[in-house]
N, C-alpha and C positions, 0 to 999 in steps of 0.2 A: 666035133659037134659044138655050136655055138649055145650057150650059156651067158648067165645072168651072173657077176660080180658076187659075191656073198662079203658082208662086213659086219665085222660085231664090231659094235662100238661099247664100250665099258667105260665106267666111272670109277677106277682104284679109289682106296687108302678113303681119308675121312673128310673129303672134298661133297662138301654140300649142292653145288651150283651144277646144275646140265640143262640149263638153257640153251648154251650154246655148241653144246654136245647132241642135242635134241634139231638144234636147228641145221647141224651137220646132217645129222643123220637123215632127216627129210630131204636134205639137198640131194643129197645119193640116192635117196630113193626115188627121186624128182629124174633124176638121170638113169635111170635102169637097172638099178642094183638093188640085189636084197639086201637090207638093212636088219641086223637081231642086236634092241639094244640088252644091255645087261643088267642096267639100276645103276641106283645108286652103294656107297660104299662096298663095293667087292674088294675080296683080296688079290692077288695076282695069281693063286690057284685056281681060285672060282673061275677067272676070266677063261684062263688059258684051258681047265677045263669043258668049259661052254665053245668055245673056242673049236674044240677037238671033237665036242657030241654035235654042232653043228656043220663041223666041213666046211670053213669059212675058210676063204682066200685071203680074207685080210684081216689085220687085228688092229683096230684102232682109238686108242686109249687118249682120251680127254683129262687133262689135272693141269687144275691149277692154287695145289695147296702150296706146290714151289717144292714137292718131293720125286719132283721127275727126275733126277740123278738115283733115284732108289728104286723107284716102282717100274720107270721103264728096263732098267737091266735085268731086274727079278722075273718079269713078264717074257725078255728077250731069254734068259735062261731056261727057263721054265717049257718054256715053246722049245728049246731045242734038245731039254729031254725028254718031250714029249712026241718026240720025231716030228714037229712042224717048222723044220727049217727051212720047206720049202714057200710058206706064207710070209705076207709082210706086215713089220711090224710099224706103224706111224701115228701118227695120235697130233697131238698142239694144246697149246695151255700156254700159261704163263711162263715163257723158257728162253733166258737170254741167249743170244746168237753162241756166243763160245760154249755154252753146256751143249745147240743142237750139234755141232762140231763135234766133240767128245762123242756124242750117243753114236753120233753115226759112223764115228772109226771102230765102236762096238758092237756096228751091225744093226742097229737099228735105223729105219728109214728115215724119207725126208720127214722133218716134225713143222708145223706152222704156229704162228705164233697170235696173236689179238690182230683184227682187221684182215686178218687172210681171206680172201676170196673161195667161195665155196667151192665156185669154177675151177679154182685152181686144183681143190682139193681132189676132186672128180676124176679132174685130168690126168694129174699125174698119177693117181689108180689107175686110171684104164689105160696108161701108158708102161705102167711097169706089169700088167696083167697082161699086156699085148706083147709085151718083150718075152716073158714067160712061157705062154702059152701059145702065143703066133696070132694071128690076125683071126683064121679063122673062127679060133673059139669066143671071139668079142662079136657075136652078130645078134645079142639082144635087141629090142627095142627098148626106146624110155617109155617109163610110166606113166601117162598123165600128170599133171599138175592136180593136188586132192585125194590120189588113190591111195587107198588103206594099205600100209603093210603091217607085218608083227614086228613089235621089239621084245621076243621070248615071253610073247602075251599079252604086250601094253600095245594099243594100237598106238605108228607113226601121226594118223591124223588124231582131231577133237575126239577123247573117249565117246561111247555114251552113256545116255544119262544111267543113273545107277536105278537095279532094278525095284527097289522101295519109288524112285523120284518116279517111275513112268508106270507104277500102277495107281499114284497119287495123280498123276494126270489123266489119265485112262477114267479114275474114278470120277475127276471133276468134270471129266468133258459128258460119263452119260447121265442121260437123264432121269430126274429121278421114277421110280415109279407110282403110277394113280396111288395105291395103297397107302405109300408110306407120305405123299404129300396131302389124303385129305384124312389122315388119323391125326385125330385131336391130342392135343399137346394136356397134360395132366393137370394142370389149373383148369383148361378150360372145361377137361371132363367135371370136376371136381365141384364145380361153381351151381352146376343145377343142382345137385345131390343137396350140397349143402341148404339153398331155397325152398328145395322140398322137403326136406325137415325141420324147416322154421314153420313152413304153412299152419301145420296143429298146434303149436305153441299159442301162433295169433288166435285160431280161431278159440282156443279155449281162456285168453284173456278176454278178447271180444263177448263171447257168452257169462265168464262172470261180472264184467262189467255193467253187462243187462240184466240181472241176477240183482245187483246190488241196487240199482235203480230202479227194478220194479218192488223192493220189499222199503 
């Protein structure tokens, strides 16, 4: 039965940057795969159990604090005592040619490194998910270019706006009501009050000043 690629992409260890983790992930999802990212700083329990509560086919871990000789073996052990030996593990980050050598005599997949082609990344998923599974089960279609997927809640595309920001717009767009635009502002209520209580003051200087001048 043909199905859709599943990939969690995860950010290990104290690695700040998923920019380019982020733009992986939309690539994949650009090509027909579901994409669940993880966040940032997980550990490689988190991952690998996110991993296993999602059923993902592949696990593909982004670092570049330069601790990929650590995090990818811990993740690659973790998965295989978790009974996910049969997913694959690849990821890219900052990782000199001889460490991707090392990882991968340890079982861990192809890794990619700064400038890798998203294309590339795509393909050789759906080439070793095709080897796996057989042809049949790759008869997804791609997604659109824009369409929304989840990363374990964050949308792949532009969030949106937060819901304080779009009742602030909401509020400025309507309009206001008759009532509340011709009720007088409180100087201006205030301003007669005050003239009509000057009025008797005048008129009782006015009358003793004629008082004084008729006597």
């Amino acid at each position: 039965m043909a199905r859709r690629i599943r990939v969690l992409v995860g950010k290990p260890g104290l690695d700040g940057h998923d920019r380019g983790a982020k733009v992986v992930a939309a690539a994949l999802r650009d090509s027909g795969m579901e994409v669940i990212y993880t966040g940032l700083h997980q550990t490689p329990e988190q991952i690998v159990e996110a991993a296993l509560q999602e059923d993902v086919d592949v696990v593909a871990l982004s670092i570049l604090s330069g601790a990929h000789m650590t995090l990818f073996p811990e993740v690659h052990e973790l998965m295989e005592r978790r009974g996910l030996t049969d997913r694959l593990l690849t990821g890219g980050g900052i990782i000199p040619a001889e460490d991707m050598d090392t990882l991968a005599k340890r079982g861990v997949g192809k890794l990619f490194g700064p400038g890798a082609s998203t294309q590339d990344i795509a393909r050789y998923i759906r080439e070793w998910f095709r080897e796996r599974h057989g042809e049949e089960a790759l008869g997804a279609p791609a997604m659109p270019m824009g369409a929304a997927a989840e990363w374990g809640g964050v949308a792949v595309a532009a969030p949106p706006a937060p819901p304080r920001t779009a009742r602030a717009a909401a509020r400025a767009r309507a309009p206001r009501p008759a009532s509340a635009r011709s009720r007088p502002t409180r100087a201006a209520a205030s301003k007669p009050a005050r003239a009509t209580a000057r009025k008797p003051a005048a008129k009782k200087r006015a009358r003793a000043s004629s008082r004084r001048r008729a006597r």
